[in-house]
N, C-alpha and C positions, 0 to 999 in steps of 0.2 A: 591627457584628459581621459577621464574614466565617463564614457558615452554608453546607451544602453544598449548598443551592438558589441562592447568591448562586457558590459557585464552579461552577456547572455554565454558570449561564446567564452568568460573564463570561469563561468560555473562547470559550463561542459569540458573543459579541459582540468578541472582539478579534483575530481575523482581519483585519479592515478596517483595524485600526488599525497589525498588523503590518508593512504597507508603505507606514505613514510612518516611518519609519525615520530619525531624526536622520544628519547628516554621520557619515559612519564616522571611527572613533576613528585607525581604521589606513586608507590606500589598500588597496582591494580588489587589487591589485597585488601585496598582502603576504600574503594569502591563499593566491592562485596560486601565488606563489614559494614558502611552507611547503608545499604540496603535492608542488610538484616537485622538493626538496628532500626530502620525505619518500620518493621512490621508491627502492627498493631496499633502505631500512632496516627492523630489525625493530621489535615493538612489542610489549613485553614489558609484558602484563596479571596485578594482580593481581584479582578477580575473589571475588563471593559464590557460594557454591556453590549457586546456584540456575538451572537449567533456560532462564529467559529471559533470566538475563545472557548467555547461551553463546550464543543468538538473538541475540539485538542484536549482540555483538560478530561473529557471523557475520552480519549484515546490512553491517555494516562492512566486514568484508575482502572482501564481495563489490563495495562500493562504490568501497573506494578495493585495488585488486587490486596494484597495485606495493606496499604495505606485507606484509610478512609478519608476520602477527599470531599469536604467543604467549599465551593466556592460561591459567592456573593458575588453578583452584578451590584457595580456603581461606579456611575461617573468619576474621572479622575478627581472634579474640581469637586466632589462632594466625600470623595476615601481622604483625599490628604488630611481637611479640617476633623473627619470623622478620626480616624486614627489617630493626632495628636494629639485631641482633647479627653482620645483613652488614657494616653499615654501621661497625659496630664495628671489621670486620677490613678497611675498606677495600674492601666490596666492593660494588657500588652498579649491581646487575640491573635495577632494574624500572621503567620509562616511565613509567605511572598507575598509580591504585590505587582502585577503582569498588566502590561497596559502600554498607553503612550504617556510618553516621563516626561511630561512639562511639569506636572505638579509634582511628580517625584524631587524633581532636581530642583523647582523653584520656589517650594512649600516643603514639603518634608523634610530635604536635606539640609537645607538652614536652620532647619530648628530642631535639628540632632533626630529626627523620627527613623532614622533606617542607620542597619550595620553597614559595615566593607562587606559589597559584596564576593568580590574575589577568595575572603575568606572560606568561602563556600564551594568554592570550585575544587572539583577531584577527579573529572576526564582529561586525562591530556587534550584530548580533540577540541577542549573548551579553553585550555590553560593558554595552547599556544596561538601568539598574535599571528602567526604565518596565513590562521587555515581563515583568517578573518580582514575581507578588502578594507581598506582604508583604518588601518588602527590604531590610527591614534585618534580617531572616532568613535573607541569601542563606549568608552564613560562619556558623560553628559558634560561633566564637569575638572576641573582643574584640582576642586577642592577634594579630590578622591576618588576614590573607587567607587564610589556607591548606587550608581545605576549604572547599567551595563546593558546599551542597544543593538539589540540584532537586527533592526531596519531601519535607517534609514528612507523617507519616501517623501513623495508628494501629494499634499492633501487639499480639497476645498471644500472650504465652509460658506461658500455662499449661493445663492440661485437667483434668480430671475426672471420675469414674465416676459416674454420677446415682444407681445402684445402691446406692452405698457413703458416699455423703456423709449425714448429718442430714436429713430431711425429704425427700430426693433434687434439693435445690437447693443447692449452697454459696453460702456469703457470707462475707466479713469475719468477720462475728461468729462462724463456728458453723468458721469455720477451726482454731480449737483446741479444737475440742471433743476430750473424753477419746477420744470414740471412734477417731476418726483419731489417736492415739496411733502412731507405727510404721506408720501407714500413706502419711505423706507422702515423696513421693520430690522431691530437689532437683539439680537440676544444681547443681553445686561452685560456690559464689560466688567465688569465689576474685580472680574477672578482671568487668573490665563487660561478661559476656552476657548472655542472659536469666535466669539465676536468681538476680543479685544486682540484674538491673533489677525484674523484676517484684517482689521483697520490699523495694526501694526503694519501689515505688508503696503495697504493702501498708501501710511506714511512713510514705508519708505523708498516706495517710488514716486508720491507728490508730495510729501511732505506734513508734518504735523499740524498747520495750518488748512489742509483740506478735511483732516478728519474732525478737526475743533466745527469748520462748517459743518459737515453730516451731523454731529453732534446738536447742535444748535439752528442756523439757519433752517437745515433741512427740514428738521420739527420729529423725528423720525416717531416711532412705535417702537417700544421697549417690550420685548417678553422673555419669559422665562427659562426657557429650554430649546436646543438645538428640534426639536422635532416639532413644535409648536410652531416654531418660527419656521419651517420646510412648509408645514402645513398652510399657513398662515399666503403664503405666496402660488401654491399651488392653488388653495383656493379662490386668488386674484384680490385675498382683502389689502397683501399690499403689491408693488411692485417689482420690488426688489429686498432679497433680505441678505443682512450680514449674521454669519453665526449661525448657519442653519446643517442641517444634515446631511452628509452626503449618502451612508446608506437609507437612509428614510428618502430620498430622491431617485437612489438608485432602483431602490424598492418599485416606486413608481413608474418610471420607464418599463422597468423589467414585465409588468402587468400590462402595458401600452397603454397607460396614461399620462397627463401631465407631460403632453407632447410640447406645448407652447414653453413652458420652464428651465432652464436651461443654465450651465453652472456660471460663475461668478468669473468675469477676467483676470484674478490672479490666485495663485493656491501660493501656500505656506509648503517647510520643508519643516515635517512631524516625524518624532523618534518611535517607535515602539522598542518595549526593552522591559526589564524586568530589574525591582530591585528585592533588598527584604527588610523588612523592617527592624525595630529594635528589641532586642530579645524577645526571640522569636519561642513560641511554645513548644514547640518539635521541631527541633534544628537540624534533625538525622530527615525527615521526611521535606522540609525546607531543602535541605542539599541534594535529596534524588529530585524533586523536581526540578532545581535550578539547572542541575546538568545535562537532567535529558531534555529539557525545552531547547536548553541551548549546543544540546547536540544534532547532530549532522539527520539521525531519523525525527528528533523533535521539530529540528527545523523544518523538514522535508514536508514533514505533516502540518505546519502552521501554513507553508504555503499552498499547501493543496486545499486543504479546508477554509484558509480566508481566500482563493479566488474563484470560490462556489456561491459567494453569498457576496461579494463584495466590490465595486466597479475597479478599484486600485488598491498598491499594498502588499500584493502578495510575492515579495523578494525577503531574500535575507542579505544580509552582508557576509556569511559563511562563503567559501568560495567553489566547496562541492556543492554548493546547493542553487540549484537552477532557477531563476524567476518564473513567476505564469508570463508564458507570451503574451499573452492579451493587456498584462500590464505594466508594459515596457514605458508607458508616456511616464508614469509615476516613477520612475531613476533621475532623480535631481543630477544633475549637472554639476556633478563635484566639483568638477575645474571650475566654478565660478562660482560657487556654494553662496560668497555674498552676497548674491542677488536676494537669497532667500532671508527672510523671518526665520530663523532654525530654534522655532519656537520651545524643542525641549534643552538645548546649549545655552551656556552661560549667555552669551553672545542676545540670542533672543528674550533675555527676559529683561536685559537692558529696553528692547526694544518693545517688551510689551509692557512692562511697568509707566514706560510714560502713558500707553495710552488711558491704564487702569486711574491712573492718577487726573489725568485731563476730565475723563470720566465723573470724577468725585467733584472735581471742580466747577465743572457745567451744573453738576445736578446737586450745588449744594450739599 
């Protein structure tokens, strides 16, 4: 069992072992030349809209300064439909695409929108499965190479008014109670975000029939967006929401507000990972980022910068690379990984498509 005392202390032990380094797969020769090759082009990012991606990718353009780096914030659930309906009219923008890969793997890769990404890889340090825990979790999918996760974690998308629940604890059980009748707010399942992940996990620890209730008996409030819906419960309009922010709550604590709020009884298990999509405009400035993100100083720096701004998340699955102490709760429980919704794996969108589908059903 890989427990988060077993992954802290084998980051700290596999420094030593990162420069035994097998024969490179590529001549370091071929490195150099992608670099110098990448000067002068741009590098057109697609990008989570979160604060420390925007860091990391500015550690980047400070490092490699002849690329001129591009990146765009956008939701995952709103880059996938964007970029294939480019690609649709022949239009084909964007380098990479750096984010958490539900929509990657569940939306893009089905409908041919991204390359192999392994074709891109040219550090040994990236190539070889050794320096990476659990890998044959490195791809999302079966069906290829083509998203490739450097973290694994645990994530919640939900909150709640301690105020306004039963007992001033929610649970499973007491989730439908009469009384939160109209008092639930859901981000629109519509798509695999948070609020058709998290009632994925609902159903699969009570079953599909509990979420069909929330759906309907409950009478819930449907809105639009992850931070509307945070908002929506910190300001007590409803009780409890599914589908909501975690750093927009985070945010809120961190100021010492929104004391009464508090997160949702069960979290999903989210990929973050990077793929690229399909012909790509600058393939030489596409492969320096891809390998320095996913090298050993790329990593080092996603986790320092996402555990500045961020409640959990901040690990890699690298094995020199050390997690933030403070956010050891967020190392899923490999030994048991099916407990979780593994919302960005093949596995998870079986289990989120029912709900998306239930969804259409109720509402017509």
């Amino acid at each position: 069992m890989l427990d988060r005392r077993q992954f802290l202390a084998g980051a700290a032990l596999a420094g030593a072992a990162a420069t035994g380094l097998p024969r490179p797969a590529r001549a370091a020769a071929d490195w150099d030349a992608t670099v110098a090759a990448a000067k002068g082009q741009s590098l057109n990012l697609i990008i989570d809209p979160y604060q420390a991606h925007k860091d990391v990718v500015a550690v980047f353009a400070q490092k490699f300064p002849g690329i001129d780096v591009q990146a765009s914030t956008l939701h995952p659930s709103d880059a996938a439909p964007k970029m294939l309906t480019e690609q649709k009219n022949g239009v084909y923008s964007w380098d990479a695409w750096w984010g958490t890969c539900s929509n990657m793997n569940n939306v893009a890769l089905p409908a041919g929108g991204l390359d192999l990404i392994d074709q891109y890889f040219v550090l040994p340090e990236v190539i070889e499965a050794s320096n990476w825990r659990l890998p044959n979790l490195r791809y999302t999918s079966k069906r290829g190479n083509y998203v490739f996760v450097h973290t694994h974690f645990l994530i919640n998308y939900g909150a709640y008014d301690k105020g306004q629940v039963p007992g001033g604890v929610l649970t499973l059980d007491n989730l439908t109670d009469p009384s939160l009748v109209g008092r639930i707010s859901i981000r629109v399942p519509n798509r695999p975000h948070g609020g058709a992940m998290m009632l994925a996990q609902v159903a699969k620890e009570k079953g599909i029939g509990t979420v069909e209730t929330i759906l309907t008996t409950m009478k819930p409030m449907f809105v639009d967006n992850d931070r509307q819906n945070t908002m929506s419960v910190v300001r007590g309009d409803s009780a409890v929401g599914i589908g909501t922010s975690e750093e927009t709550l985070y945010d809120c604590h961190q100021s010492g507000g929104c004391t009464n709020v508090v997160k949702f009884p069960v979290s999903v298990m989210h990929s973050r990972g990077i793929s690229v999509p399909k012909n790509p405009p600058h393939k030489e400035a596409a492969t320096v980022w891809v390998n320095w993100l996913l090298s050993k100083e790329g990593q080092e720096v996603f986790v320092t910068e996402w555990a500045k701004s961020n409640p959990g998340g901040a690990l890699s699955m690298r094995k020199d690379v050390a997690p933030d102490p403070k956010h050891l709760e967020s190392v899923p429980d490999f030994d048991n990984i099916d407990q979780y919704v593994a919302v960005a794996l093949d596995s998870g969108w079986t289990d989120l498509k029912q709900i998306i589908d239930l969804y259409k059903k109720v509402n017509g």
